[in-house]
C-alpha positions in Angstrom: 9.1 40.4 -61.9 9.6 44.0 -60.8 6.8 45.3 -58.6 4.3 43.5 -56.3 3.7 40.1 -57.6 0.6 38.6 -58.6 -0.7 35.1 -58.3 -3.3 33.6 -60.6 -5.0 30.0 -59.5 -7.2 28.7 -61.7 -9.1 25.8 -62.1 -8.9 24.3 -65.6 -12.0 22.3 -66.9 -15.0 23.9 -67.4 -13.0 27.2 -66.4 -10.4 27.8 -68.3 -10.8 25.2 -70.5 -13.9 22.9 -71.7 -15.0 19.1 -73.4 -17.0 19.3 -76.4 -20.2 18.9 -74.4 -19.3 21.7 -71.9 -18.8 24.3 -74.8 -21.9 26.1 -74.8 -21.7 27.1 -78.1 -25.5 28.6 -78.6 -25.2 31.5 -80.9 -25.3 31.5 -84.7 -23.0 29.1 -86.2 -21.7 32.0 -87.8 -20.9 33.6 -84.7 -19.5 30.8 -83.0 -15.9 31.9 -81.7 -12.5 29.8 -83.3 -11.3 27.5 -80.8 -8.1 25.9 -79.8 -7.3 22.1 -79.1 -5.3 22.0 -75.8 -5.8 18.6 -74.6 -5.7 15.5 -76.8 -6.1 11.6 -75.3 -5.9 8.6 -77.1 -5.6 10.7 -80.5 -8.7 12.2 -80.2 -8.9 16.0 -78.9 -10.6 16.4 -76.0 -10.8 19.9 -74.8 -10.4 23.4 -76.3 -10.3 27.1 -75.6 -11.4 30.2 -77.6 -8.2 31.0 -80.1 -8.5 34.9 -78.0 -8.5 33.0 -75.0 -5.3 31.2 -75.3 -4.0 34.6 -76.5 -4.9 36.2 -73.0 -3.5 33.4 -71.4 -0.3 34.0 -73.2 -0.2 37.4 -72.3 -1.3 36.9 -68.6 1.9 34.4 -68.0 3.9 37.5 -68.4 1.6 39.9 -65.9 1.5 36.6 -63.1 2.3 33.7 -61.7 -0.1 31.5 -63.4 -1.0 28.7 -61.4 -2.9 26.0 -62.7 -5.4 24.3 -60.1 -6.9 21.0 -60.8 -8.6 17.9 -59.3 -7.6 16.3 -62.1 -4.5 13.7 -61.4 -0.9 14.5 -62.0 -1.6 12.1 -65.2 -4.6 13.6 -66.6 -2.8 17.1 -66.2 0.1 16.1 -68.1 -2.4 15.7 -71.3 -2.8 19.3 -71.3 -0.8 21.7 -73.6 -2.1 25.5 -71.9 -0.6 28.5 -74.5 2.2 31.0 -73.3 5.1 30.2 -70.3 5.3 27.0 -68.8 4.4 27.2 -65.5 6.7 26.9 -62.9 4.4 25.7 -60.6 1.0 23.2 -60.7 -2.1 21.9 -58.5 -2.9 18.7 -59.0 -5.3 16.3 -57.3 -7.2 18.9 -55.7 -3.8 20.0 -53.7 -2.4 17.2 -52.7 0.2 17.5 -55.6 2.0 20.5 -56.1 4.2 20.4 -59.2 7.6 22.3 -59.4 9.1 22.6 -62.9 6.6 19.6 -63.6 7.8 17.6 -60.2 6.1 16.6 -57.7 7.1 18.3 -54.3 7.5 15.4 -52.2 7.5 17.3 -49.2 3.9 19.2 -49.4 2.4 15.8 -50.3 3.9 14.2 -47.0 2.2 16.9 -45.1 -0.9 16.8 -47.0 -1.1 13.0 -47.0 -0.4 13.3 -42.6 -2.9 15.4 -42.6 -5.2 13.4 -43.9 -4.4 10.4 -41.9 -5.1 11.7 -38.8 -8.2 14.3 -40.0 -10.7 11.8 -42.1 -11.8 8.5 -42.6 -9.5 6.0 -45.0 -9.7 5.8 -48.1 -10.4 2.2 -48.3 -13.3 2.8 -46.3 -14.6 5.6 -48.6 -14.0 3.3 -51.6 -15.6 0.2 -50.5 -18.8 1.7 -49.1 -19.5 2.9 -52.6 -18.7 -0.1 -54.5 -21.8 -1.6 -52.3 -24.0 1.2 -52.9 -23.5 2.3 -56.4 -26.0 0.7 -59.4 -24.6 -0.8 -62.1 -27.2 0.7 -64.2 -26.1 4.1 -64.1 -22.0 3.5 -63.0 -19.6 3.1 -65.7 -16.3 3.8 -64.2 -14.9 3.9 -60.4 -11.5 5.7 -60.2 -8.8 5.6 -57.2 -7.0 9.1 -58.0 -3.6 9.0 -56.7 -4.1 7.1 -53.4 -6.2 10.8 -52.1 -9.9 10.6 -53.1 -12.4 8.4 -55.2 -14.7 9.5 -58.6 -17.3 8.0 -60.3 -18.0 8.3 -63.8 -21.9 8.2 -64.1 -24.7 8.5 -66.4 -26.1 11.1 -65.2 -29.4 11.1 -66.0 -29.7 7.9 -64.2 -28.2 9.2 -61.1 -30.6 9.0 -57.9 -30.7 12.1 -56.3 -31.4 11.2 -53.3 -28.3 8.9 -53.2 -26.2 11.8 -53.9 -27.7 13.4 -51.2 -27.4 10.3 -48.8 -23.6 9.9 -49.6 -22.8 13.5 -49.1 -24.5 13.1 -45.8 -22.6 9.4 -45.1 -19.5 11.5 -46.0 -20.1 14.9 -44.5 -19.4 12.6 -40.9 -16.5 10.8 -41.8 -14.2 14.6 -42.5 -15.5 13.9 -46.9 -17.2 16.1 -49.1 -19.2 15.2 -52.2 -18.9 17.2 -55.5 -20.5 16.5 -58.7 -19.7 18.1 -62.3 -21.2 16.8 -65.2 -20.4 12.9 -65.4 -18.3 12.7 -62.9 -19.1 12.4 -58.9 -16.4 12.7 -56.3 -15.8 11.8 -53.1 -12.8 14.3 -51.9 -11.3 14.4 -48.3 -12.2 17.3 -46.7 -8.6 19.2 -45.6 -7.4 18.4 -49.3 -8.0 21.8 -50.9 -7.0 23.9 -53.5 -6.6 26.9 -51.5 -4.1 25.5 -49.1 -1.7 24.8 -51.9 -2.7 28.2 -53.3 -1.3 29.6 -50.1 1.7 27.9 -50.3 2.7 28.7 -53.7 1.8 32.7 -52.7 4.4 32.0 -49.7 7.3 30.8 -52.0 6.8 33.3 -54.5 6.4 36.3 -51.9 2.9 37.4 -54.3 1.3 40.1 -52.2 -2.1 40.1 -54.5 -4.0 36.8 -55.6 -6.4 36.0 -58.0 -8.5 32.9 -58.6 -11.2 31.4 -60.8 -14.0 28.1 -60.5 -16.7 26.7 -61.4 -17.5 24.0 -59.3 -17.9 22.8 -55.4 -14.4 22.3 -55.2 -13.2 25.6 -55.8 -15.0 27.1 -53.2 -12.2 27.3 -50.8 -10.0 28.6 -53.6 -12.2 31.2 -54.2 -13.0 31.8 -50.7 -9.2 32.2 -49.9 -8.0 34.9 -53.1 -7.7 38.5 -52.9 -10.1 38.9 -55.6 -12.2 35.3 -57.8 -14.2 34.8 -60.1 -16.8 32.2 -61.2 -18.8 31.8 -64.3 -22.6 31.3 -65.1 -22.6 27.7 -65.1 -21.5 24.5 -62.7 -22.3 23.7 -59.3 -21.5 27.1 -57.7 -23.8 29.1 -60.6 -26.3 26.6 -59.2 -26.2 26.8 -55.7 -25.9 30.7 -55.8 -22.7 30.9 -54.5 -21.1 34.2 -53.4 -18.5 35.7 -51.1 -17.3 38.8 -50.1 -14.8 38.9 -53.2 -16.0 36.8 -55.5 -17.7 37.9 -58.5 -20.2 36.0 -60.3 -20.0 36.5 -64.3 -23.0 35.4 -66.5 -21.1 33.9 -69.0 -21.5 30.3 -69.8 -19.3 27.9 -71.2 -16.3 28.7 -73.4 -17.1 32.2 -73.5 -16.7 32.3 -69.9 -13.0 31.1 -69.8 -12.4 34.1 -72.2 -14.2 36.2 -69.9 -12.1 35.1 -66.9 -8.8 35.4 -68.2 -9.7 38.9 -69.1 -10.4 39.4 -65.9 -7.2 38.3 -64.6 -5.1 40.3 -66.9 -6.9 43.5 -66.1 -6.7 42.9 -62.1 -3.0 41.9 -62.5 -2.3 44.6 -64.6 -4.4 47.7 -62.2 -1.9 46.4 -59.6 
């Protein structure tokens, strides 16, 4: 790519792309934009984009790097099927997987899973203190992702608030964090971050400008940690008022916003 190179991270559900629930879709039907299936499971589709959307996107793999940047497991990735370039490189599990050409990199994950060891409380540990505390009535799945961190799919208008708030604080002290968006609640080691496998992907590619986008707790560090980021009207940072010094907050909600975002992108990449 001739010319400074650009590097674009961005988090994937309820950000780039979004569930049937998550859309948003609140002006007249009419109105309503044409959307895109880019994620089927078990031959239903699952999540969507607007149709100009996955047209920026297309576009913006030939301005950047495009780095997709997900919690979600190298598994639940796979699933997906994003418009334009394939991308050469991939964050999964919240960073402690970083794809090349689709392959795991076995090297970062050794240093991110030493890390680990010798920075937080196990796993097991984290695991079996909420299999005693969690309620039946409003659990209905517990998920090991990838040997790195734990979710919990919940109802959530069941969901105790003041649990969440006890676990966050039960976790806060053993080097966890706590993060909650929409039905799911996770329970993520604290050094294993987005942003450092952001930074590592800007090293190998020599990118001298990067870019980043996210809507929930998670991302922070991600968003914290780029040139320029952007998050949109809804999720946990909309709700918690989150800012930073480069980090602009769009009132866009739901798909819209993902279309908003990528424009974004393209014109930052392209003002380089």
């Amino acid at each position: 790519m001739p010319g400074p190179r650009v590097l674009v991270a961005s988090d994937l559900d309820r950000t780039l792309i979004y569930s049937s629930a998550a859309l948003a879709l609140t002006m007249p039907d009419a109105r309503a934009p044409r959307l895109l299936t880019v994620e089927v499971h078990e031959s239903r589709p699952l999540s969507y984009m607007t149709e100009t959307a996955s047209q920026l996107l297309a576009e913006l793999g030939d301005a950047a790097v495009f780095v997709p940047t997900t919690t979600r497991t190298r598994k639940q990735y796979q699933r997906i099927s994003l418009p334009g370039p394939e991308p050469k490189y991939a964050i999964c599990a919240n960073g402690g997987h970083l794809l090349v050409d689709g392959v795991t990199d076995d090297a970062w994950h050794e240093r991110v899973t030493a890390r680990l060891a010798e920075e937080c409380a196990p796993l097991a540990e984290v695991r079996d203190h909420l299999e005693a505390t969690t309620d039946p009535a409003w659990l209905r799945k517990h998920r090991v992702a990838e040997d790195l961190f734990v979710y919990l799919v919940v109802e959530r208008e069941l969901l105790p608030d003041q649990w969440v708030k006890d676990l966050a604080v039960w976790a806060e002290n053993r080097g966890w964090t706590v993060s909650v968006q929409g039905r799911k609640l996770y329970a993520v080691p604290k050094p294993l971050t987005k942003s450092a496998a952001m930074r590592e992907v800007a090293r190998r590619t020599g990118a001298e400008l990067t870019l980043a986008a996210g809507d929930s707790l998670l991302d922070a560090d991600l968003l914290l940690a780029a040139d320029r980021a952007w998050r949109p009207g809804h999720g946990e940072l909309a709700d918690e008022g989150f800012v930073g010094p480069a980090v602009s907050a769009l009132p866009e909600r739901g798909v819209v916003a993902g279309e908003r975002i990528l424009r974004e992108f393209l014109r930052a990449a392209r003002e380089r």
